[in-house]
N, C-alpha and C positions, 0 to 999 in steps of 0.2 A: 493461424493468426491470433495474435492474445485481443481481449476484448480489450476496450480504452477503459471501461472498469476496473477489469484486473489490473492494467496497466498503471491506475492510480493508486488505487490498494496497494502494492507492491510499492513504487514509489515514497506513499504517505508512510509506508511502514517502515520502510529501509530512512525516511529522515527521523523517527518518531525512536528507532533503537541507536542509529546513531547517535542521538545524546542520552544515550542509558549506559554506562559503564558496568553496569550489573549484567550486560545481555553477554552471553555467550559468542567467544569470537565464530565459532562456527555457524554457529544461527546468522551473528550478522554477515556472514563469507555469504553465507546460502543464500540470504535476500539479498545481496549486492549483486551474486550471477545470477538471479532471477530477473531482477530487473535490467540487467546486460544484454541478457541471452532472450529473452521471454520464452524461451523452449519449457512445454509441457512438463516435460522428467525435473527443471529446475527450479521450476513453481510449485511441484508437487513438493520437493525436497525441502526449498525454503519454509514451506506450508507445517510441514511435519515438525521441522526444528521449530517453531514459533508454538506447535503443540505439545509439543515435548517439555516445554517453559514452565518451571512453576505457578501454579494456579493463578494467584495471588500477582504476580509480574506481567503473565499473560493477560489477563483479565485490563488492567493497567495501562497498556502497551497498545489493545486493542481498542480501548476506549479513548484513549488518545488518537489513534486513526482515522474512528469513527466520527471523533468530534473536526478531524482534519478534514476531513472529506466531505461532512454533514455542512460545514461554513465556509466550502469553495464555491462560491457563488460562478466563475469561470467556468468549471467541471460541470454544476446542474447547470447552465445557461445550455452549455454544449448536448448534452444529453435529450432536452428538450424535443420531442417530436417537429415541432414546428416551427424551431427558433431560426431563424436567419444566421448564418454563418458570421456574414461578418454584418455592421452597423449596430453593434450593441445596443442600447436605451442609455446604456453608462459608460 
């Protein structure tokens, strides 16, 4: 079973090359059946095509995700040890 982590990684990443016309149709094929499938062998692949990336793009691309992920208040609510499911505060 994929972690909800990866889960969102994958996700934030496959919307984050989606609007990059610069990314490689293949990178973006491999994160779109990553986030399809969540099968291990497609996560690994997608993983590799995003390594494979120009430094400079890559670097870019992940810091874009990271700022996605970093400002999902949703996601951290969720993760939270202790948090209540449902009855948000917001």
């Amino acid at each position: 079973m994929i972690d909800p982590v990866d889960s969102r990684f994958f996700r934030s990443l496959q919307t984050v090359v989606a609007g990059d016309e610069a990314v490689d149709p293949a990178c973006r094929a491999a994160i779109d059946r990553a986030v399809e499938t969540g099968a291990p062998l497609d996560l690994r692949a997608a993983r590799e095509h995003v390594d494979a990336l120009p430094a400079a793009q890559r670097d870019r691309i992940l810091a874009q995700v990271h700022r996605a992920m970093a400002t999902d208040l949703a996601s951290i609510w969720d993760l939270l040890p202790n948090a209540p499911g449902t009855g948000r505060p917001n």
